[in-house]
C-alpha positions as CSV (number, residue, x, y, z in Angstrom):
1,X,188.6,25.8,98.3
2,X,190.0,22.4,96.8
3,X,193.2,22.3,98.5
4,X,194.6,19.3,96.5
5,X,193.6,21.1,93.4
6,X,195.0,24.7,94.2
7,X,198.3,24.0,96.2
8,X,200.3,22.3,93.6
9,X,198.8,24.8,91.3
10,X,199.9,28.0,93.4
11,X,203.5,26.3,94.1
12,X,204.0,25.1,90.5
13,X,203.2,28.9,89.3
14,X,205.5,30.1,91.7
15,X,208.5,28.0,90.8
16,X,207.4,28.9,86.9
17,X,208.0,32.7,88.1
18,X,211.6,32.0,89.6
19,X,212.4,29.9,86.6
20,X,211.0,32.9,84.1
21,X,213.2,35.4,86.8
22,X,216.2,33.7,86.3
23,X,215.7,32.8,82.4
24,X,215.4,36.6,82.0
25,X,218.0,37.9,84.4
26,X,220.6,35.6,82.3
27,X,219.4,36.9,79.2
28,X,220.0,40.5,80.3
29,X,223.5,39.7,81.6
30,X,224.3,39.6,77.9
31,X,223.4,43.0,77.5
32,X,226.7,44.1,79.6
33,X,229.3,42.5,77.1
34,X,229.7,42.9,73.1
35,X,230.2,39.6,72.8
36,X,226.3,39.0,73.7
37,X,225.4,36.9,70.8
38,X,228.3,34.2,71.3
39,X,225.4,32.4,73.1
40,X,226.4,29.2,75.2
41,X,224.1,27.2,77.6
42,X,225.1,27.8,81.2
43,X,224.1,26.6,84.6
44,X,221.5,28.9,84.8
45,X,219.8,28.2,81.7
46,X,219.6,25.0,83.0
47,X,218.5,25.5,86.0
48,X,215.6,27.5,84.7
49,X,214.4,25.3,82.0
50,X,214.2,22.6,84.9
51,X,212.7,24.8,87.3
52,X,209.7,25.7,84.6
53,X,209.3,21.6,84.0
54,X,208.9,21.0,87.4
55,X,206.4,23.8,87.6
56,X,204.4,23.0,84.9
57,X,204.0,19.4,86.3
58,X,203.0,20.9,89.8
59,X,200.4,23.0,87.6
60,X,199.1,19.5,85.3
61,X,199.1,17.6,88.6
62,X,196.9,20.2,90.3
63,X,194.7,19.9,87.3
64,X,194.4,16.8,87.8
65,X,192.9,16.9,90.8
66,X,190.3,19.2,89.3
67,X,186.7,18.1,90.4
């Protein structure tokens, strides 16, 4: 097993996971309120959108190092 290749890999899908997690739990927080399609950015928008480009990088890097 290519350890240089799959580490960054396995750690960039799992931060793509939390990212998706929290991207989704945000989304169904609108569901609680009638107001749901007043749609503003929030922290946590924002925190997954960078969590899922940090991710993906850890996943092109791993490529990378693809033999």
């Amino acid at each position: 097993m290519n350890i240089k290749m799959w580490g960054p890999i396995l750690a960039g899908g799992v931060i793509i996971a939390i990212g998706i997690l929290l991207l989704v739990g945000y989304g169904f927080s609108f569901l609680d309120h009638p107001t749901a399609f007043a749609f503003n950015y929030a922290a946590t928008d924002y925190l997954g959108m960078a969590l899922n480009i940090v991710g993906l990088a850890l996943v092109m890097i791993g490529g990378v190092f693809k033999k």
